[in-house]
C-alpha positions in Angstrom: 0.0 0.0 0.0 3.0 2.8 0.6 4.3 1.9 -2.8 1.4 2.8 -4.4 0.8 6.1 -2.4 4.2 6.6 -3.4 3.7 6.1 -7.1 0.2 8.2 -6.7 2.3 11.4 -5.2 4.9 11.6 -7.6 2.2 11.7 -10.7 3.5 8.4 -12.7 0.8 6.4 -14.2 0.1 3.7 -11.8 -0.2 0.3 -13.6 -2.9 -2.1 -12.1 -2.6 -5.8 -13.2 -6.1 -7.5 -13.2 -6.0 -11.4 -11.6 -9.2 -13.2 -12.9 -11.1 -14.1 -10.0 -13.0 -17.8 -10.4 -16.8 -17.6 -9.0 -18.8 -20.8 -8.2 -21.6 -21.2 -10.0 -23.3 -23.9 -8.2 -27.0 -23.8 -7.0 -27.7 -23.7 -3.3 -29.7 -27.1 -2.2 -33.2 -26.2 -0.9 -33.6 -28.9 1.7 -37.0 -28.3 2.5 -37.6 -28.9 -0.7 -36.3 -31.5 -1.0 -37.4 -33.2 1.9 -40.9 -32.3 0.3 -40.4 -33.6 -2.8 -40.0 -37.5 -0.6 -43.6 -37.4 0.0 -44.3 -37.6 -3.8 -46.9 -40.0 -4.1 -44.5 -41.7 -7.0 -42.3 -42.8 -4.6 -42.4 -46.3 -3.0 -43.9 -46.3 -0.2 -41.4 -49.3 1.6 -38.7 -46.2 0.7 -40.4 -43.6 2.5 -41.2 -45.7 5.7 -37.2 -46.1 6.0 -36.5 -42.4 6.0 -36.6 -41.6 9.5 -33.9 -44.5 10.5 -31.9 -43.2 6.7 -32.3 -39.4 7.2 -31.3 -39.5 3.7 -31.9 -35.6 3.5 -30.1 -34.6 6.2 -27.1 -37.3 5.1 -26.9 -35.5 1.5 -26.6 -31.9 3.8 -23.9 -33.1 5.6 -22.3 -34.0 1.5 -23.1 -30.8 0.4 -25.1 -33.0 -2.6 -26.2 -29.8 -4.7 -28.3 -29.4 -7.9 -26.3 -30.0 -11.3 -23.9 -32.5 -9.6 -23.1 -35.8 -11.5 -23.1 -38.6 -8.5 -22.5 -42.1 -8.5 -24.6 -44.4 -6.6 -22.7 -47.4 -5.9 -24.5 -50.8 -5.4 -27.5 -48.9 -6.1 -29.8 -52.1 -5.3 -33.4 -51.3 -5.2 -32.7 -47.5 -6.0 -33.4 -46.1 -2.3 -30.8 -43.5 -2.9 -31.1 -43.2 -6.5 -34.1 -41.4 -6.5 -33.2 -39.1 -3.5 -30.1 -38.1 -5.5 -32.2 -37.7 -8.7 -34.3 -34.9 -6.9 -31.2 -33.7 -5.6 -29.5 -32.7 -8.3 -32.2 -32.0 -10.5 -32.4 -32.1 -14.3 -29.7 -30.4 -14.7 -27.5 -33.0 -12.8 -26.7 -37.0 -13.4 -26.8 -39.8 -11.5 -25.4 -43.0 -12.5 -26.9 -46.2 -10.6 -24.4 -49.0 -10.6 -25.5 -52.7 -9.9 -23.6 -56.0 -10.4 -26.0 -58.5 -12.5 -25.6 -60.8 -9.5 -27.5 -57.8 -7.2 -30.1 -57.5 -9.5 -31.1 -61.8 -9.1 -31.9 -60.7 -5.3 -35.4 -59.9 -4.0 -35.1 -58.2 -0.7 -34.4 -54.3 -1.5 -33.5 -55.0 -5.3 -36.3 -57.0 -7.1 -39.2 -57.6 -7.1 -40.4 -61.6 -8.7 -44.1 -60.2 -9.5 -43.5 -56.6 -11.0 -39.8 -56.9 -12.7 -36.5 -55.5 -11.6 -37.4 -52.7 -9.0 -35.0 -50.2 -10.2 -36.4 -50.1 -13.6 -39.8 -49.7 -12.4 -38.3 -47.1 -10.1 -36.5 -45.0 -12.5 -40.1 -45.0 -14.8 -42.8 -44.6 -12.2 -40.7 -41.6 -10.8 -39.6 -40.1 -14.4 -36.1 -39.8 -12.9 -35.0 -38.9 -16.5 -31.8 -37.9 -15.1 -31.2 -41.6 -14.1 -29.0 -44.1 -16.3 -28.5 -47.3 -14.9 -24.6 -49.0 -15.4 -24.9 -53.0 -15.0 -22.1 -54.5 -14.3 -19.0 -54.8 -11.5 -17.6 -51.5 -11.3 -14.0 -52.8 -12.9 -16.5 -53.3 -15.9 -17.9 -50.1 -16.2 -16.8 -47.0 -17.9 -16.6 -43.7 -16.0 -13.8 -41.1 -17.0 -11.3 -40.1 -14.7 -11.9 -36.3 -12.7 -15.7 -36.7 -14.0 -17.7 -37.2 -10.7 -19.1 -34.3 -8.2 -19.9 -37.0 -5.5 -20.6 -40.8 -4.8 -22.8 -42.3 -2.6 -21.3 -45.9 -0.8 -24.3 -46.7 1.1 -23.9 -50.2 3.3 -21.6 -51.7 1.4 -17.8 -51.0 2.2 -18.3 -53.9 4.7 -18.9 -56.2 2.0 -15.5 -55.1 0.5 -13.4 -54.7 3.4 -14.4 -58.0 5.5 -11.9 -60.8 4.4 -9.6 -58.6 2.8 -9.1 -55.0 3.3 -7.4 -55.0 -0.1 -10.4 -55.0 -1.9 -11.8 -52.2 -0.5 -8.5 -50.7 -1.0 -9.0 -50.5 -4.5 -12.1 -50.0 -4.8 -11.7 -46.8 -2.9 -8.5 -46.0 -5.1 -11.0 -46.3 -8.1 -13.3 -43.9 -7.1 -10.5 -41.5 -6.1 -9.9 -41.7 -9.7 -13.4 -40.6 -11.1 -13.9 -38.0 -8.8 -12.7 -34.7 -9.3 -10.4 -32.5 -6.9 -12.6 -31.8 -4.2 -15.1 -34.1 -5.1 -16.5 -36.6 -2.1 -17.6 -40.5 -1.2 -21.1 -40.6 1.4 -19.9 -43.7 3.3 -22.8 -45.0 5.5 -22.7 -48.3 7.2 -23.3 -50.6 9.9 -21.2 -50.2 13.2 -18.9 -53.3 14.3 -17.1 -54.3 17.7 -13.4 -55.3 17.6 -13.2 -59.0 18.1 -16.9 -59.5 16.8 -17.3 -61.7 13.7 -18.5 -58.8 11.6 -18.3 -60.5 8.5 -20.9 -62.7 9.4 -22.9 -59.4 10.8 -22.0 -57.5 7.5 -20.9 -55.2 10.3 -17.1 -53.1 10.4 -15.3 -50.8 12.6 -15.4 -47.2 11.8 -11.5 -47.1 12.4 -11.1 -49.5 9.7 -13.1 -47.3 7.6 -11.5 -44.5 8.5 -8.2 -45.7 8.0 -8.5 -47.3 4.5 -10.2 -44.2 3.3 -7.0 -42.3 4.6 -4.8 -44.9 2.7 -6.7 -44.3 -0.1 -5.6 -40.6 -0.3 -9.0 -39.2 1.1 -9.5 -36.6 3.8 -12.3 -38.4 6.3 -14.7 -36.4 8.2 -17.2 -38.4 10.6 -20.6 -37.8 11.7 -23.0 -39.0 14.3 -26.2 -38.5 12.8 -26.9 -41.9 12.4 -25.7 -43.4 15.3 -28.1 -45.4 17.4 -26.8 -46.4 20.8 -29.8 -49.0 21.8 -27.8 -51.5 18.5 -26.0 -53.7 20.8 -24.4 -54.5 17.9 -24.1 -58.4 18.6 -26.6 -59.5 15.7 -26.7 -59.4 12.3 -28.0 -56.5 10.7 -30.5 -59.1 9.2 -31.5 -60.0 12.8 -35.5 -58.7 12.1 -35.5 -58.0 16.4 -33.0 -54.4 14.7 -36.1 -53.7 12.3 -33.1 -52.4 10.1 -32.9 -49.8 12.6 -28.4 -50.4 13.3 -26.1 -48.2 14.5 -24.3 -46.5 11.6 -21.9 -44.7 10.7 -21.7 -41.8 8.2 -18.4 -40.3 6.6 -17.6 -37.7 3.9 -14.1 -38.6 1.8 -12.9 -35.4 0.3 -10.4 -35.8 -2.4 -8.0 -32.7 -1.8 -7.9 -29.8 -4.4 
């Protein structure tokens, strides 16, 4: 600043050089709208009854999911969070529902025997237009590197990490490599005890979690919003005495900048 008072008194030109100055464009997320827009009467109805043990809106607050994103929804089953992510980033966003050929054989949460595969029905009885579905493992599909705002890993890094953390290893490193810089992973899943057999609970540790999401290369912020303190956490997750209601929990993997 006393240079330039300097320059000013002594009557030489001063010489200004202009830095171009980057301005986010993104849209704010109306949450109340969003949470509105759950009560649709085109959504499933066995969906909407899971919401208050899910807080799926409140989960995509806490990922800053905003409209326009493009968002993978991994193991997208039966489409619980596929539709919730399709309202969420609007028409103007993607989201890209990934299921092995394998998930899409089961019944509970995926399929349906009398009415087809549930997604499908999903994705048309809901006109989530911004919706495409990717069949196949995800070392079979095709997603360019740097290309994904967000992904949601709902319940199923246990499946990964339990026998060998190596798979979920690289399954994390994968998804490192579609998202871009600052992009994140929703991890949600159901809380372990050390020295439990949580393979057999489809339970894990939040440490491990944490920890192969750090060796992954990802920043790992943890929440408590869906933690549940009355899951003794001694039964499977199956166990129909939990009425799917398990202690969880949530983190947000940030890919630095």
């Amino acid at each position: 600043m006393q240079k330039i008072l300097k320059i000013l008194r002594s009557g030489k030109p001063l010489v200004l050089m202009l830095v171009p100055l980057t301005i986010s464009l993104a849209q704010a997320q109306d949450y109340d709208a969003l949470r509105r827009s759950l009560s649709d009467p085109d959504r499933d109805l066995t969906d909407y009854a899971r919401d208050a043990a899910r807080k799926p809106v409140a989960v995509l607050e806490f990922l800053s999911i905003a409209p326009g994103m493009t968002v993978l929804d991994v193991y997208a089953a039966g489409g619980y969070y596929t539709y919730i992510l399709s309202k969420a980033v609007g028409p103007e966003g993607i989201v890209y529902a990934q299921n092995t050929r394998r998930g899409l054989q089961f019944i509970e949460d995926r399929q349906d025997i009398t009415q087809g595969e549930a997604l499908a029905n999903k994705i048309r009885a809901g006109k989530l237009d911004n919706v495409t579905q990717l069949i196949g493992a995800l070392d079979e599909i095709d997603i360019a590197s740097n290309s994904l705002d967000a992904v949601m890993l709902a319940q199923t890094l246990h499946d990964f990490y339990n026998g060998n953390p190596d798979r979920a290893l690289a399954l994390l490193r994968r998804l490192y490599d579609w998202l871009k810089p600052g992009g994140v992973i929703g991890v949600t899943d159901h809380v372990g005890l050390p020295g439990r057999d949580n393979r057999q609970m489809h339970r894990m540790e939040i440490g491990q979690a944490i920890a192969v999401a750090e060796a992954a290369g990802f920043t790992a912020v943890s929440s408590d919003l869906l933690r549940n303190p009355d899951d003794a956490k001694t039964r499977s997750i199956f166990d129909p005495r939990l009425n799917r209601n398990t202690d969880r929990f949530l983190l947000k993997l940030t890919k630095p900048r």
